[in-house]
C-alpha positions in Angstrom: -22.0 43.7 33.5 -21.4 47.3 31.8 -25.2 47.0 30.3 -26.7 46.9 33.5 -24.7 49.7 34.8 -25.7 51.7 32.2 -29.5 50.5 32.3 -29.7 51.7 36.1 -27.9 54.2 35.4 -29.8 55.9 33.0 -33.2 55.0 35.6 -31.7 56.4 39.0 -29.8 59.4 37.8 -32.2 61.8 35.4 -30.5 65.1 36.4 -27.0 66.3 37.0 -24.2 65.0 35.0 -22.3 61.9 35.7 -19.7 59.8 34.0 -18.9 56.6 35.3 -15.8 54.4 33.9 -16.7 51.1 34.7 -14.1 48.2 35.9 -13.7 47.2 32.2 -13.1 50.8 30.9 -16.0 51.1 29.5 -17.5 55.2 30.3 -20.8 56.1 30.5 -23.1 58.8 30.6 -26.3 59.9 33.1 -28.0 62.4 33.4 -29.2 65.4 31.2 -26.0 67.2 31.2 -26.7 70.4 33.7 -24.4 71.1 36.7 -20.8 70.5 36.9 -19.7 67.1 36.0 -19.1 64.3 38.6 -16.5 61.8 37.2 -15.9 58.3 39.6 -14.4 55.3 38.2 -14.4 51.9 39.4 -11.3 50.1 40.5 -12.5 46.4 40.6 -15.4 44.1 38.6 -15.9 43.3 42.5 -16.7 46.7 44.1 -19.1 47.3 40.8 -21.0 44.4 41.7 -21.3 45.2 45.4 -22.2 48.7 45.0 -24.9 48.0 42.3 -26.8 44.7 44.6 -26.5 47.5 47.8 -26.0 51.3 46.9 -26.8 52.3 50.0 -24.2 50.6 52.0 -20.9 49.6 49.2 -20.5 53.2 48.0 -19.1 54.5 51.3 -17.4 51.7 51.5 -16.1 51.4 48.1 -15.1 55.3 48.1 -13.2 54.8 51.7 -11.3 51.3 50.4 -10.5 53.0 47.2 -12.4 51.2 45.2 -14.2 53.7 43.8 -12.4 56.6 42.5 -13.9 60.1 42.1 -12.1 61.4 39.5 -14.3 64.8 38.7 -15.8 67.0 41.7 -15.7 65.7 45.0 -17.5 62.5 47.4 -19.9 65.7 48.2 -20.5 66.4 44.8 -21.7 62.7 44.2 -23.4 62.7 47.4 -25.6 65.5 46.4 -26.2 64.6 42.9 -27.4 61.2 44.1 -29.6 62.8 46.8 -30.9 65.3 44.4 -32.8 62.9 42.3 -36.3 62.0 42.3 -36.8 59.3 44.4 -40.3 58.4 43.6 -40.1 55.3 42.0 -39.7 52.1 43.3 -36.5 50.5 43.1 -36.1 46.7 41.6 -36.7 43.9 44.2 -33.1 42.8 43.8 -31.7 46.1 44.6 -34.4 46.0 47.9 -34.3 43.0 49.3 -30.5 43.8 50.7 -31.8 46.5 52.5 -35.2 45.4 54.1 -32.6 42.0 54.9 -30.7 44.7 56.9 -33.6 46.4 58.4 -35.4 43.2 59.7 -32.1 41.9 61.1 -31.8 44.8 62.9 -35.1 44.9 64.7 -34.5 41.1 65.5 -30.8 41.5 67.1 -31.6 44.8 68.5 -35.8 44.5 70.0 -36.8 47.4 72.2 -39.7 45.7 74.1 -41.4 48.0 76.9 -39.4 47.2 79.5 -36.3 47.9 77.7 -37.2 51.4 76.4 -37.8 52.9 80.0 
């Protein structure tokens, strides 16, 4: 599991600098090294797992169960580093398909028809 948090790792996070210690102890590196370092650490093999199939909704949830651990800087800091990157390329299907899963539930549970959005 610690090779494929290291291989997205070293695609999603190009600038900044972030160490992550996985659940197994293992810590890693991202980033080119400029800014303050960000230090967050995994708690469980299970909150690793669920953060890396759906970023966008397991971090905040990992950070508020304690989970995830930021151990250097702040949940801003991370925030900011993560938002900072270049987003242009495309993610892998596996890490979209939780997402446009999400989105197309939500349009189905939640339609807004004509007639329901006077």
């Amino acid at each position: 599991m610690d090779k494929i948090v290291e291989a997205i790792l070293q695609r999603a996070i190009r600038k900044g600098n972030l160490q992550v210690t996985t659940a197994a102890g293992r810590a890693l590196a991202a980033g080119d090294g400029s800014g303050p370092p960000i230090a967050i650490r995994f708690a469980s093999e299970r909150a690793q797992r669920q953060v890396l199939l759906d970023p966008d909704l397991r971090l905040g949830e990992a950070y508020c169960d304690g989970s995830l651990i930021v151990e250097g800087g702040t949940i801003a800091d991370l925030l900011a580093l993560i938002l900072s990157q270049d987003r242009t390329e495309n993610r892998p299907l596996w890490m979209r398909a939780p997402l446009a899963l999400r989105q197309s539930l939500y349009h189905w549970r939640n339609p807004n028809g004509r007639g329901q959005s006077k």
